[in-house]
Backbone as a chain_set.jsonl record, in Angstrom:
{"seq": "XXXXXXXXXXXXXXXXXXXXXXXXXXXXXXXXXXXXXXXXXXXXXXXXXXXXXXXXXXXXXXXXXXX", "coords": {"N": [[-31.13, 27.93, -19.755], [-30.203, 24.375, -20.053], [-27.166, 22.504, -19.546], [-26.946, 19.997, -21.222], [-28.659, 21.285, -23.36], [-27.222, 23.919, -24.142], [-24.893, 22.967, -25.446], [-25.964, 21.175, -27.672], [-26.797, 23.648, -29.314], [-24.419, 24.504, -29.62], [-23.108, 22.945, -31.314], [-24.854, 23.026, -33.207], [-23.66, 25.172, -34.662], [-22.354, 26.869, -37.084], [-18.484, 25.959, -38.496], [-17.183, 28.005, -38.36], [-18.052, 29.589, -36.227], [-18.272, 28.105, -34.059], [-15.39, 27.505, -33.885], [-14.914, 30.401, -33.174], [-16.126, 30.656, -30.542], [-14.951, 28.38, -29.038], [-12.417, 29.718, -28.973], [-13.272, 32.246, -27.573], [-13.804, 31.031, -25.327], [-11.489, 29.803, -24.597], [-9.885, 32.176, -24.116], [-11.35, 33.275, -22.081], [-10.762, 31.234, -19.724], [-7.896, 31.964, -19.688], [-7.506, 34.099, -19.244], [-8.129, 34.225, -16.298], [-5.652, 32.737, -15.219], [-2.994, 33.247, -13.498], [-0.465, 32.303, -13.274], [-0.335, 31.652, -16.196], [-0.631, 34.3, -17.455], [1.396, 35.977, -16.32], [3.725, 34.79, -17.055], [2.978, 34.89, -19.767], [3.49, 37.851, -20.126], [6.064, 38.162, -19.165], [7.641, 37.082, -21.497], [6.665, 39.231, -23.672], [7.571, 40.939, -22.751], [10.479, 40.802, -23.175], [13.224, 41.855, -24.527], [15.047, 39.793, -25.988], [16.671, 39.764, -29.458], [16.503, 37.015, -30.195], [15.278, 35.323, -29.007], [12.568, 36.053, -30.24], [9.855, 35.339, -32.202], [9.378, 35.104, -35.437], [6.617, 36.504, -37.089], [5.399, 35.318, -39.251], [6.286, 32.592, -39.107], [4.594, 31.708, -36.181], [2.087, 31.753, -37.286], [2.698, 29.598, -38.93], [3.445, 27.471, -36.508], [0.928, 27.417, -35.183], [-1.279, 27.057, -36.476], [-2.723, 28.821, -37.673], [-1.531, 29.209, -40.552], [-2.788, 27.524, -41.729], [-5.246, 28.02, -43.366]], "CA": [[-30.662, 26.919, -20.69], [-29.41, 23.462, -19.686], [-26.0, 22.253, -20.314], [-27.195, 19.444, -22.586], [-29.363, 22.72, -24.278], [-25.942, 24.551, -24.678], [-24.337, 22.268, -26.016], [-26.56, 20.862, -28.864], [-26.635, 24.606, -29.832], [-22.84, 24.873, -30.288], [-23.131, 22.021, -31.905], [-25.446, 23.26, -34.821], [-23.392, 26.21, -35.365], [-21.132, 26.84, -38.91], [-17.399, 25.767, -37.949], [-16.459, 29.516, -37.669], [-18.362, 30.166, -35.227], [-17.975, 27.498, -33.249], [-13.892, 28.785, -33.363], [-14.974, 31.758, -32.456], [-16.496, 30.135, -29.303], [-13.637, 28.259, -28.624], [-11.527, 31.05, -28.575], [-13.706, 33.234, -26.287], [-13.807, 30.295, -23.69], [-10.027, 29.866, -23.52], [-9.378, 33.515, -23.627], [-11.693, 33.278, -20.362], [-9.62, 30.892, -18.915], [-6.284, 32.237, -19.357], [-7.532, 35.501, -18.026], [-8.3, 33.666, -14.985], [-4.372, 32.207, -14.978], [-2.002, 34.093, -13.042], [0.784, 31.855, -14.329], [-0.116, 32.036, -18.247], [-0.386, 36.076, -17.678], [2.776, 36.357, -15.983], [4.579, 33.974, -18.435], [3.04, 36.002, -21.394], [3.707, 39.308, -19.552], [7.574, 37.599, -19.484], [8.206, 36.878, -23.291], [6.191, 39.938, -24.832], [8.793, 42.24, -22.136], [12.141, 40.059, -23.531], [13.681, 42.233, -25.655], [16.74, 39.447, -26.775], [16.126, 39.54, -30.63], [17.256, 35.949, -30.627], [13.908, 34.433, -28.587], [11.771, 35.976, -30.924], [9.064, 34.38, -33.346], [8.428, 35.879, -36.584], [4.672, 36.207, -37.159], [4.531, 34.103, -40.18], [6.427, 31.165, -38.593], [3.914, 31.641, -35.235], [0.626, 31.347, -37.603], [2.531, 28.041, -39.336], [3.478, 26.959, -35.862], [-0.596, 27.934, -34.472], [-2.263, 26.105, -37.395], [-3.152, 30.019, -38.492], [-1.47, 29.819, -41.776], [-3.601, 26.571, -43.002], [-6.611, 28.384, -43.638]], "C": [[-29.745, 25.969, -19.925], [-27.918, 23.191, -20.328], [-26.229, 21.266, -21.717], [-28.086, 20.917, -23.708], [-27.869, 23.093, -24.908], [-25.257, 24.017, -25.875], [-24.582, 21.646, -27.718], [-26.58, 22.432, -29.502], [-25.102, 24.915, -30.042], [-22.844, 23.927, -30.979], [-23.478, 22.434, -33.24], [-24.863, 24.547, -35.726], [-22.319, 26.327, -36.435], [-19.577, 26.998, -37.824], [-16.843, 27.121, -37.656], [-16.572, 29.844, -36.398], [-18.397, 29.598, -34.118], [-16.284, 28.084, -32.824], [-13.876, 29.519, -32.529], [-15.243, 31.809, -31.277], [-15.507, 30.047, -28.489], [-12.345, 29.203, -28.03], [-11.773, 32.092, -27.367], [-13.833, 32.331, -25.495], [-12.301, 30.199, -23.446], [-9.67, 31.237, -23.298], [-10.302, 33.857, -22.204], [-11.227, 32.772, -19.392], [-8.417, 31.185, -18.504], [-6.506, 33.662, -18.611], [-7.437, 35.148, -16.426], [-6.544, 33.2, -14.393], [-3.369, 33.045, -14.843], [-0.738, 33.501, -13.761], [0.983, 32.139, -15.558], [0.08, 33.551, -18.195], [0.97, 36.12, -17.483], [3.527, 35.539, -17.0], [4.69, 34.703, -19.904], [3.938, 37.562, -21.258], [5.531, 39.155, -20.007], [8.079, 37.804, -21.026], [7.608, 37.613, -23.87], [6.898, 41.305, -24.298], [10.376, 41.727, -22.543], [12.138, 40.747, -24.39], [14.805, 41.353, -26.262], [15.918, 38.987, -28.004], [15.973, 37.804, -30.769], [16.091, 34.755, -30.052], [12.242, 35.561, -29.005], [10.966, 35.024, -31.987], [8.855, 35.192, -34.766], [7.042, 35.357, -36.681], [4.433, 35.161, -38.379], [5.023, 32.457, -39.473], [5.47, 30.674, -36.872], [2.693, 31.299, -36.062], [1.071, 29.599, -38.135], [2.702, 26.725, -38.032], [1.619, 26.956, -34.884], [-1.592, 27.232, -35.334], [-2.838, 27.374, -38.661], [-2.914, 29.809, -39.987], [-2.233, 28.558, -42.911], [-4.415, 27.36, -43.334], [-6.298, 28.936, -45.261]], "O": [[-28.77, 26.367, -19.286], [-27.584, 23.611, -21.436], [-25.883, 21.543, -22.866], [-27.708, 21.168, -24.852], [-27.451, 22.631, -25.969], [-25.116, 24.528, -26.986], [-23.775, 21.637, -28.648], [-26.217, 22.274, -30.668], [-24.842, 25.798, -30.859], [-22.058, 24.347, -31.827], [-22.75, 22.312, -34.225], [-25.213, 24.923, -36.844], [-21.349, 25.576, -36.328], [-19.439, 27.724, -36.84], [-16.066, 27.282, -36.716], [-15.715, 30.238, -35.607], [-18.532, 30.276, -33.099], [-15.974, 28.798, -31.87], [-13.238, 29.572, -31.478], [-14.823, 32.773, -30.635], [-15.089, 30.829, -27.635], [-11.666, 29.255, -27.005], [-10.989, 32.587, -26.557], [-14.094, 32.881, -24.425], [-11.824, 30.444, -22.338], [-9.116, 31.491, -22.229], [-9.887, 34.662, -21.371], [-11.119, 33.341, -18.306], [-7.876, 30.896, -17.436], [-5.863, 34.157, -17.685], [-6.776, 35.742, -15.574], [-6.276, 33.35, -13.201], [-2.827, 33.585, -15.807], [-0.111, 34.085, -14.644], [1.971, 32.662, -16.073], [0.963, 34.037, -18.903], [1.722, 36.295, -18.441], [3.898, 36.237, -17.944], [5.583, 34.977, -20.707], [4.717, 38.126, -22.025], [6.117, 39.806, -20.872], [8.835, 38.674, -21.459], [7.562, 37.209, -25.032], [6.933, 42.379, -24.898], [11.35, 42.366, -22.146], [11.256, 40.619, -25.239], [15.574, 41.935, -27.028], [14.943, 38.236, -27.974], [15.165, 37.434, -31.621], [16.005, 33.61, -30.496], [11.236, 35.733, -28.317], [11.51, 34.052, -32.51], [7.892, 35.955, -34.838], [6.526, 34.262, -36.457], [3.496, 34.365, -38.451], [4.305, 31.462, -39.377], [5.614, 29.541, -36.412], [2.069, 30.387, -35.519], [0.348, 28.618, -37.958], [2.367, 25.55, -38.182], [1.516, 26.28, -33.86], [-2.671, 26.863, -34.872], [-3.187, 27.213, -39.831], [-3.822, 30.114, -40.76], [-2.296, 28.521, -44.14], [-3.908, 27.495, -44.448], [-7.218, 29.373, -45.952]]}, "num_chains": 1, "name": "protein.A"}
């Protein structure tokens, strides 16, 4: 399958699943990113309560809680 091929097939697919695409190509990229790992690795080992997120203000800051 060509790239124009690919493409017109993500194209025709229901907005979910396109998402869902989306999602599995950047989560392929950031795997690839030594920086973003180590950065995440950083702020999910910070224990100071005080540079935390609560989860509902991370889905309204992520777009998560439109849906």
């Amino acid at each position: 399958m060509n790239m124009a091929e690919l493409m017109r097939e993500v194209a025709s697919l229901p907005t979910e699943r396109q998402n869902e695409l989306a999602a599995y190509l950047l989560h392929l990229r950031l795997q690839q990113d030594s920086t973003w790992r180590s950065e995440m690795t950083r702020r999910i080992d910070d224990r100071t309560p005080g540079k935390w997120v609560a989860l509902a203000d991370w889905k309204k800051e992520s777009g998560d809680g439109e849906k």
